[in-house]
N, C-alpha and C positions, 0 to 999 in steps of 0.2 A: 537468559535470552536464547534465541536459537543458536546453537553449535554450528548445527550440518545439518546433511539434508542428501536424499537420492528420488530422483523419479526416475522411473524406464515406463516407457509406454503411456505417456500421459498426454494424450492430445497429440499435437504435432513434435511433441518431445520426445526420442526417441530413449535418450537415456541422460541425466545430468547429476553428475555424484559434485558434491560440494563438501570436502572434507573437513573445513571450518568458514563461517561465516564472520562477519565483523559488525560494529558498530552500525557500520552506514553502508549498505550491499545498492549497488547500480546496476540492472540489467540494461545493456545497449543492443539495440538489434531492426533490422528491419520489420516490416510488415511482416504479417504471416511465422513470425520466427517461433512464435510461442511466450513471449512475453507478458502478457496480460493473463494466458491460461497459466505459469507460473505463477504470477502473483497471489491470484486466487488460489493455487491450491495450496499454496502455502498458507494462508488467509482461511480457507476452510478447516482446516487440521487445526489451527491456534483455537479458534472461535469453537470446535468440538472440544478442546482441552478445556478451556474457559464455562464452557456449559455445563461440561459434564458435574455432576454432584452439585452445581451453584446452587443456596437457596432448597428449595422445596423441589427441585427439576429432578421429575422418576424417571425422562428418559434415562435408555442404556446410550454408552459410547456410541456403539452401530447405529442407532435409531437416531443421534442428534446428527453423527456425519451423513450418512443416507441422508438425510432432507436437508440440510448447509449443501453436499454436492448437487443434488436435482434443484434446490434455488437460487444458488448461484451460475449454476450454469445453465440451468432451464432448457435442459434436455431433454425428449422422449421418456429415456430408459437411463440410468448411469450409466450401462455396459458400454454407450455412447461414446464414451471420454477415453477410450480404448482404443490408442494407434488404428489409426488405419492399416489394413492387410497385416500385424503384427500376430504371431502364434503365441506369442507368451502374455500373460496377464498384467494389466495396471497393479504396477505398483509404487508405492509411495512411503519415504520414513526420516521422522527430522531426529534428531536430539535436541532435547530441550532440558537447561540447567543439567545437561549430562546424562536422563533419561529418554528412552526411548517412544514413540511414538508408529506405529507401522499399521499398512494395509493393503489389500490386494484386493481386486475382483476382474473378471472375465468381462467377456463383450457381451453377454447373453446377462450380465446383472439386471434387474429392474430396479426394485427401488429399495432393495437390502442390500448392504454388505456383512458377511458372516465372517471373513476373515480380520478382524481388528487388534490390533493389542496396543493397550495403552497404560505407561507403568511413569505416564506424567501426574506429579501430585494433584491436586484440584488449586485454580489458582483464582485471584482475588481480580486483578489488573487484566485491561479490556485493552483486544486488538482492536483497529480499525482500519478502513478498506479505505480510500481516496480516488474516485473513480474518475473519467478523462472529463465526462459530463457534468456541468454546471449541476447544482441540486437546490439550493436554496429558495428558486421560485417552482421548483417542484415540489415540495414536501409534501403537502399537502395530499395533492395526487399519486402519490410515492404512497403514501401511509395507506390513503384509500385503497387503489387498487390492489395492496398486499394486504394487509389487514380485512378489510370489508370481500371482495372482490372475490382475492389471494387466484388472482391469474398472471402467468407472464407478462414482461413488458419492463419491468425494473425487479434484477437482482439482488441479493439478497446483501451487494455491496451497498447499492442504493438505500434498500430498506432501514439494513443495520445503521450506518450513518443519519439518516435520518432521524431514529429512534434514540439516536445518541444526542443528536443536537435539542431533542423535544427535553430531555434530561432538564430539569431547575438546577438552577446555580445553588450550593448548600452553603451551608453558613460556617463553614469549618473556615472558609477564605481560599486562598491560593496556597499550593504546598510551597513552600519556601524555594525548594529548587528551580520554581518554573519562575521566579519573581523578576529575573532578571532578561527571563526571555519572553515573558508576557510585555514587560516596558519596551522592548524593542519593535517588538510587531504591535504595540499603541504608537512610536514613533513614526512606524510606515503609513499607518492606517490614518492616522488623526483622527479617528473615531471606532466608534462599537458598534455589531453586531446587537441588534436587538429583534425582537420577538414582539410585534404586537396584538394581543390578544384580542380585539377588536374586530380587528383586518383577517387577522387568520394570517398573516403576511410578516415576512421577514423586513426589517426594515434597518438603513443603515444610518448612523449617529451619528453628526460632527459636530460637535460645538450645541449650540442649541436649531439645529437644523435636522430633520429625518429624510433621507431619502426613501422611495421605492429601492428592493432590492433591483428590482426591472433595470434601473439606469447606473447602476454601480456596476462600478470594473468588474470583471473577474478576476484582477490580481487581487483586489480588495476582499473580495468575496473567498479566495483560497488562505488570503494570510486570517481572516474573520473565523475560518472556521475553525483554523488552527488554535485559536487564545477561547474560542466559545466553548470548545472540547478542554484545553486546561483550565477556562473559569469554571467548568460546571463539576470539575473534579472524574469525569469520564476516562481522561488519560491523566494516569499516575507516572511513576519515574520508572515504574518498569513494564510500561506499556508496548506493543510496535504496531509501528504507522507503518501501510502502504499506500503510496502512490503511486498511480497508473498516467504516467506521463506528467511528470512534475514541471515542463516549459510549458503545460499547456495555458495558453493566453498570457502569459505573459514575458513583458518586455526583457532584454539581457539586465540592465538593471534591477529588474524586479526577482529577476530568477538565480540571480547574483545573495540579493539581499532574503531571497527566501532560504538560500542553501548554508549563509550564514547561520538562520535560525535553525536549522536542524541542524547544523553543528552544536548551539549550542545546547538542543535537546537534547543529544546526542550523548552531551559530555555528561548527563545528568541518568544516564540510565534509559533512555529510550531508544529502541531499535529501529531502524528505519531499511527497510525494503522498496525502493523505485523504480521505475519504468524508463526509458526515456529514447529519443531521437536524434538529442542534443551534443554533437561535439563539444559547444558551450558548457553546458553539465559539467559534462567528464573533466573538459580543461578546468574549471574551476574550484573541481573538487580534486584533481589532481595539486594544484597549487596547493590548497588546504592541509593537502597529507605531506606537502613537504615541509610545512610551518609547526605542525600540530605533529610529535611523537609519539605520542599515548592514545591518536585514535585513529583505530583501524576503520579504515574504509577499501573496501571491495568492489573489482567492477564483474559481472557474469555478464559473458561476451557471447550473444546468440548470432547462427551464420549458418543456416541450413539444417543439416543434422549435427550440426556440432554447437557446443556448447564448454566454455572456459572460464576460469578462475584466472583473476589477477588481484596481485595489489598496488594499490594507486601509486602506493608510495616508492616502486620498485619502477613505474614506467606503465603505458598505455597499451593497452593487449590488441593485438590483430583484430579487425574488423570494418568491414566494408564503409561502415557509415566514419569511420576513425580514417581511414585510408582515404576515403572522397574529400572530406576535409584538408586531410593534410595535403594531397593534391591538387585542391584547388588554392592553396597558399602557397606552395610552389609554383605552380605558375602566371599567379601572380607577384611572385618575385620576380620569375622569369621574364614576365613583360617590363616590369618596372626596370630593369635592367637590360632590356633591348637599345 
């Protein structure tokens, strides 16, 4: 999995060294903090390890990251993604299973970067990006406009997902590990994700009934994608998932019962990087780390130019959207006690 990790000068990030990573990593932060440009560029560097040498793939290192940066972030020039008013050069570097991963370029980049070093083996198992955006009744339009089109408008988190979910189900079955947390999210769901080829349309299963994807939840539709990706064999046990706002749409129950499932993907070898806005979140994956010894989970606490490491299981780390919460529970004690 990932180790650690440092960026300086990356978007609105001014500098964030992360000297080891965990199981389950939570970035919390307001708007603007840089959270989502985080995820992705962590999300861009895996997907250039995973590429590199896959298959018949003659790109170079530099040549698959250059074009994962410009479409995921669908900027002018890369040189773009370079602090504002900053003198020193983007740079970015994880470890990964212990080796390193590094790169740099200036603000005047276009669409090379020349400084790269990458001394990650070539690896078999596929990241995935989870974006804040519904997708299922976009695929279609998602495939077109990048594939056919290949203009802005849906990133390369869109794409890639997409192209994950077009994946057939293979006949190998389910890896044994996922057996126990595929039957949980069929408990939530009461039905499947399905695909009908007809329609061109995502459609969801209960019993002998089909919905349009159109009228289905989006809690349904976020736990749907998750068992569609481990039915079709897409995510392995040493996969990692990002999500980019994991409360999105749904309810505290739902985001309770989805945080169980990643625990227990979790416990199986799968890395998970998150977003979130959620005091709920934190509180509940705080509880989780004090139940659970053997899994680390991380919170990266964004708040301007700073940026922190905690762990869950030691206490809740400073920040504004943690602090407003606990605030507003104080005084509502405070009332209830007038």
């Amino acid at each position: 999995m990932i180790n650690s990790f440092e960026l300086n000068n990356f978007g609105p990030i001014q500098q964030f060294v992360c000297p080891r990573a965990s199981h389950i990593n939570v970035i919390i932060g307001g708007n603007g903090t840089g959270k989502t440009i985080f995820l992705k560029a962590l999300y861009t560097a895996m997907r250039t390890i995973e590429d590199y040498k896959r298959g018949n793939e003659p790109r170079s290192a530099s040549e698959i990251l250059s074009e994962k940066l410009y479409w995921t972030f669908e900027v002018d020039k890369i040189g773009d993604l370079v602090r504002k008013g900053a003198e020193a050069p983007l740079s970015f570097q994880l470890s990964f299973n212990g080796n390193s991963f590094f790169y740099e370029f200036g603000k005047d980049t276009t669409r090379t970067i020349n400084h790269i070093e990458n001394q990650v083996s070539p690896r078999e198992s596929n990241s995935i990006f989870l974006p804040a955006k519904e997708i299922l009744s976009l695929q279609s339009l998602i495939l077109q406009s990048r594939e056919q089109s290949k203009t802005f408008g849906f990133d390369d988190t869109y794409l890639d997902l997409a192209r994950a979910l077009r994946q057939a189900k293979t006949r190998g079955g389910d890896y044994a590990e996922f057996a126990q947390s595929r039957k949980s999210l069929k408990d939530i769901t009461s039905g499947t994700l399905e695909y009908d080829n007809l329609s061109e349309n995502w459609q969801f299963k209960k019993g002998n009934q089909k919905f349009s994807i159109g009228v289905t939840s989006e809690g349904i539709k976020k736990f749907s994608i998750i068992d569609t990706l481990l039915g079709n064999r897409y995510l392995d046990p040493n996969s990692i998932i990002f999500i980019d706002g994991i409360e999105g749409a749904l309810h505290p129950t739902a985001i309770s019962k989805f945080l169980d499932i990643v625990v227990m993907l979790a416990e199986k070898g799968i890395q998970f990087f998150m977003a979130t806005h959620s005091y709920f979140v934190i509180k509940k994956l705080f509880l989780i780390a004090q139940q659970k010894d053997d899994l680390s989970i991380s919170i990266f606490s964004a708040a301007e130019d700073n940026w922190n490491t905690a762990n869950v299981k030691e206490g809740l780390p400073d920040n504004p959207i943690i602090d407003e919460s606990i605030r507003l529970y104080q005084e509502e004690v405070r009332l209830a006690l007038e």
